[in-house]
VMD Tcl script that draws the C-alpha trace (Angstrom):
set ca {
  {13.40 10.60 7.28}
  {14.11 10.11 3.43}
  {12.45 13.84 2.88}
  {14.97 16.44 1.21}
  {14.13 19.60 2.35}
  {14.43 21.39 -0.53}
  {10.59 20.03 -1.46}
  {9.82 19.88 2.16}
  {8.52 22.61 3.97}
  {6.21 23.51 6.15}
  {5.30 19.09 6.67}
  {3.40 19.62 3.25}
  {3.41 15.53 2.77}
  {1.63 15.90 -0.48}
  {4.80 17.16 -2.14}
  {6.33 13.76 -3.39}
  {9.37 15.70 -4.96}
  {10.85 15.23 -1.66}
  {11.04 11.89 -1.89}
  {12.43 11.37 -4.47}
  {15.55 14.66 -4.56}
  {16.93 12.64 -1.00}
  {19.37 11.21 -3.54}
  {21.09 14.60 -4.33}
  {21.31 15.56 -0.31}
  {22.54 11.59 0.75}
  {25.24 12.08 -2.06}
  {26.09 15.33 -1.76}
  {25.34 15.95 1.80}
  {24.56 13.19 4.58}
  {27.36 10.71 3.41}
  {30.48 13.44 3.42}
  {28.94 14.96 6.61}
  {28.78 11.11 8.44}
  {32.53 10.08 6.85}
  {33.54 13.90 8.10}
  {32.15 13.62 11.74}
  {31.93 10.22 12.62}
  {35.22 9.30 10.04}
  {33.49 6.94 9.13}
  {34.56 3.74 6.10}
  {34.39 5.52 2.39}
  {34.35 2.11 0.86}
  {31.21 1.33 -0.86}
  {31.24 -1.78 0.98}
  {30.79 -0.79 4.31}
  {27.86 1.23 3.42}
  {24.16 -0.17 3.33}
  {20.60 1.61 2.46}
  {17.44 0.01 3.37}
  {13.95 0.64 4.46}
  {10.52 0.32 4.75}
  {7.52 1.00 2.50}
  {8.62 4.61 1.27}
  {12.00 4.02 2.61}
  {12.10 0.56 0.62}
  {11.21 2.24 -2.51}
  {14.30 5.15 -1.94}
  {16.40 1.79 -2.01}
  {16.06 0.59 -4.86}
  {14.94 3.86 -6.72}
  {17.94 5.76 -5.17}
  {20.12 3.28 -3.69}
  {20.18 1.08 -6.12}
  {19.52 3.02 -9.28}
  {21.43 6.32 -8.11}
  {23.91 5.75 -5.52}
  {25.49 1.91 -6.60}
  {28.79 3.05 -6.89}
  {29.09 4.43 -3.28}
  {26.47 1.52 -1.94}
  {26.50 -2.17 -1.94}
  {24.15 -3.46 0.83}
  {20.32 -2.80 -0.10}
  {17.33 -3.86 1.79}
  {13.39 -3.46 0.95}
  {11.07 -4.20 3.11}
  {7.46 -3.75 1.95}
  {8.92 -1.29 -1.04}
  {6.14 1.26 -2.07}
  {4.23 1.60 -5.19}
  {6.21 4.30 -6.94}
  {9.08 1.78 -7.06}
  {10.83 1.94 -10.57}
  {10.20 -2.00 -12.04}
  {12.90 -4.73 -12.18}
  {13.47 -3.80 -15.62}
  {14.31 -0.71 -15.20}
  {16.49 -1.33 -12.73}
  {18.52 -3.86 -14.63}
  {18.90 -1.14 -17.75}
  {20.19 1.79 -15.19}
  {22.50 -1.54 -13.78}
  {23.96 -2.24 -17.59}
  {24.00 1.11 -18.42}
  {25.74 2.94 -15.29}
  {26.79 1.24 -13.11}
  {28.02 -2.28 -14.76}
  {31.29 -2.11 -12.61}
  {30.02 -1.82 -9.71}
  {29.00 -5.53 -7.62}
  {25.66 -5.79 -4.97}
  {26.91 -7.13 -1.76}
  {23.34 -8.39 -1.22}
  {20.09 -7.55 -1.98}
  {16.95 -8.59 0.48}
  {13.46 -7.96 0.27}
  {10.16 -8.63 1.92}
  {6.56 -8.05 1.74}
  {3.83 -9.62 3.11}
  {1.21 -11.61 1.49}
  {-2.00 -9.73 2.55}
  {-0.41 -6.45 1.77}
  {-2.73 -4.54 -0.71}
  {-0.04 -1.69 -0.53}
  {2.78 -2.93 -1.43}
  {2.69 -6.68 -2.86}
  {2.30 -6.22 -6.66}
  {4.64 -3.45 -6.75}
  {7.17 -4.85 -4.76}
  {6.98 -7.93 -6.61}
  {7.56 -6.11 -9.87}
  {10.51 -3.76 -8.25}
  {12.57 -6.88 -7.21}
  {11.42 -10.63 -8.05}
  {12.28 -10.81 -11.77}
  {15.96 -9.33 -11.14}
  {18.02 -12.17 -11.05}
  {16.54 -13.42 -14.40}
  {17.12 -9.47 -15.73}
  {20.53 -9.03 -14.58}
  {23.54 -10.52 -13.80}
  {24.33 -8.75 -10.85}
  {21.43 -10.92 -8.78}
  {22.14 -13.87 -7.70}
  {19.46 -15.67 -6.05}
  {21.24 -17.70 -2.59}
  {23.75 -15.83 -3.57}
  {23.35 -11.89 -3.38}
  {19.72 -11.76 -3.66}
  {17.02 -12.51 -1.69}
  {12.80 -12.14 -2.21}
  {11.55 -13.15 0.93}
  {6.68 -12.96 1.17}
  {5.54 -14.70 4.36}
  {1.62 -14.09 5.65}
  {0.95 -10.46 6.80}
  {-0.29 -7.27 5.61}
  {2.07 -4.00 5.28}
  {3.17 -3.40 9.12}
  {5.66 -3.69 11.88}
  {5.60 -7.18 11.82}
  {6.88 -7.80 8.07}
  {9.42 -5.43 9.01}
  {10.68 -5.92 12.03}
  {11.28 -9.30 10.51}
  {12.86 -7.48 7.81}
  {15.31 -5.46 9.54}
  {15.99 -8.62 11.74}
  {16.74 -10.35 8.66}
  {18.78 -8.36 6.74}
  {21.16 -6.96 9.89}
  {21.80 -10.33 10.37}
  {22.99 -10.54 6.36}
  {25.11 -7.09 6.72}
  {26.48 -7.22 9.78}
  {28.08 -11.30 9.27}
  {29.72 -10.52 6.08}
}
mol new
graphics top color blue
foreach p $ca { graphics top sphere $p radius 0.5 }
foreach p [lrange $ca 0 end-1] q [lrange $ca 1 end] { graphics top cylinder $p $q radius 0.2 }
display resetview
């Protein structure tokens, strides 16, 4: 559920910490435990993070700015407030991880959502003009259509970008 349980106990959802330490436990725990059990693909390229509203802002803050040299596929859908900006995200890019290539990169939000929208907008649109490693048509894609912050923005999300990872 994108909560490490090192900061989550007892359901205390007021904790944010947990949140944002999932990075250290899908690193160090849930990846190596999947490839282990399942023997699963260890190439970067067969792996893909996405989610919605909280789970769209561990993309790009953790996915993307944490975990791009053992992830490649990244989709937001309706990415949460406490999403680090699009500049940000292009210094991390240039400063860590500048060998490392995004597969693709799709996000959505919804035009009515009071949630989401500005932050979402400033997490994502302004990459390609920030950083080389966005593409727009190409490996990058900032999808709003009318709706607020709900199923129906990302079920059309998900639909969207399964379609994207699963054709490549």
């Amino acid at each position: 559920n994108g909560r490490s349980n090192k900061y989550f106990t007892n359901c205390d959802f007021s904790n944010h910490k947990a949140f944002y330490s999932f990075g250290s436990e899908l690193r160090n725990d849930l990846i190596p435990y999947i490839e282990k059990e399942f023997n699963a693909s260890t190439d970067r390229n067969d792996r893909a993070m996405a989610g919605l509203s909280m789970g769209g802002m561990q993309t790009i803050n953790i996915g993307i700015n944490e975990c791009l040299d053992i992830i490649s596929w990244f989709g937001a859908f309706s990415a949460a407030p406490t999403s680090l900006e699009a500049s940000e995200t292009a210094a991390n890019i240039k400063e860590k991880f500048v060998d490392y290539e995004v597969n693709y990169f799709y996000n959505i939000c919804g035009t009515e959502d009071g949630t989401a929208l500005a932050y979402a907008t400033a997490a994502t649109k302004d990459l390609t003009t920030l950083c080389d490693k966005f593409v727009e048509g190409k490996n990058f894609e900032w999808v709003t259509k009318p709706g607020g912050h709900d199923f129906n923005i990302w079920y059309d999300g998900f639909e969207s970008f399964a379609k994207i990872v699963f054709n490549k």
